[in-house]
C-alpha positions, 0 to 999 in steps of 0.5 A: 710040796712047796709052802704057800701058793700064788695068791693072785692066781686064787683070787682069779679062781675065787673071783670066777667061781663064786660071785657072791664070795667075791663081792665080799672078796672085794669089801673085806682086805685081807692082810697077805703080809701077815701070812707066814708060809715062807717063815722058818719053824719049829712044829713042835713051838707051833703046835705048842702055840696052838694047843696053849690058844686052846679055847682061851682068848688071845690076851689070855693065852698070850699072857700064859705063853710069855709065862711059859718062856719065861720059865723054860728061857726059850722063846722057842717052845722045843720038845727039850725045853718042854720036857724039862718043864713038870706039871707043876712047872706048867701049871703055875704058868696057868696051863691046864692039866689037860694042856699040861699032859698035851704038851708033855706027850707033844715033846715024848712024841718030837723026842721019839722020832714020832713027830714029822719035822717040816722038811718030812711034812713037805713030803706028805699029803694033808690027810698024812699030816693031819693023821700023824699029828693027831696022834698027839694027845690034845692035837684034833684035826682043826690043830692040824687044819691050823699048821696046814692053813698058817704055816704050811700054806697048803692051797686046799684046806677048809676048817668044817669044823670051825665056827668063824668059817662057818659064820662068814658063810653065813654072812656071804649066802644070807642064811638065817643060820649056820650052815651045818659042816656038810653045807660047807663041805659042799658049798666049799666045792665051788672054791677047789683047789683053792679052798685055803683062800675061801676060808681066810676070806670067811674068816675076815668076812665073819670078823667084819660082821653082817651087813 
């Protein structure tokens, strides 16, 4: 599967399929130069990233990151220079034990052969992907969600799970509150095959407040 997808091609299918969404499609910018599907990775430093921003906020988990680097003298989180770091090593970062024990099973899985690599998830279907990767310990589905949307570009990918989406639908169909994750599941039918676009939409619509 080739990474990302024509954005232009989207925006006409949201634009035709949902006209409330597509007025706020029109009032929110959403900045395309920003999305990195065509970018080289490593998903083991991605997945890394993901499970340092954990329930922290950006600052904090930024900060905490840049200590980890540090320490190992990589800017790039490698299931080696992961598994040369202990607990401890991890921990007077300002990682957390969970994190700690997430990260260590993140590079035991990379260094088995266990982990797909990007040219293997290029073969894969979502479902697959997002089952192989949450065999890791500290990985959920909105992790894998995450790899799929920013790095993979895959064009049908709605977070139910995930609270901004569900905030921007809020704003977008006026309701007076979240909608559950099977409203979503069903209003995202509307945005098939590009539901990936639907949600970057509602997350900026979510960032950007009620009217």
């Amino acid at each position: 599967m080739a990474r990302g997808f024509d954005l232009v091609v989207a925006h006409d299918c949201l634009r035709r399929a949902d006209g409330r969404l597509a007025d706020w499609m029109a009032r929110v910018a959403l900045e395309t130069d920003s999305i990195r599907w065509r970018r080289p990775f490593d998903p083991v430093d991605a997945l890394a990233r993901s499970i340092l921003y954990q329930q922290l906020s950006g600052k904090a988990a930024a900060t905490i990151i840049g200590r980890v680097e540090a320490a190992c003298g990589l800017r790039t989180l490698d299931a080696e220079a992961l598994s040369s770091m202990s607990e401890a090593d991890l921990r007077a970062c300002g990682v957390s034990r969970a994190k700690a024990l997430a990260l260590a099973d993140l590079a035991a899985h990379a260094i088995r052969g266990e982990l797909p690599s990007t040219r293997e998830m290029a073969r894969m279907s979502d479902d697959v992907i997002i089952e192989r990767l949450t065999r890791v310990r500290g990985i959920g589905r909105w992790t894998a969600e995450m790899l799929l949307v920013f790095r993979l570009g895959r064009p049908d990918v709605l977070p139910l799970d995930d609270l901004g989406v569900r905030k921007g639908l809020q704003i977008v169909d006026d309701l007076g509150e979240l909608p559950s994750r099977l409203e979503l599941a069903q209003r995202g039918e509307t945005w098939a095959p590009f539901r990936t676009l639907a949600a970057l939409y509602l997350w900026r619509v979510a960032d950007s407040g009620s009217p």
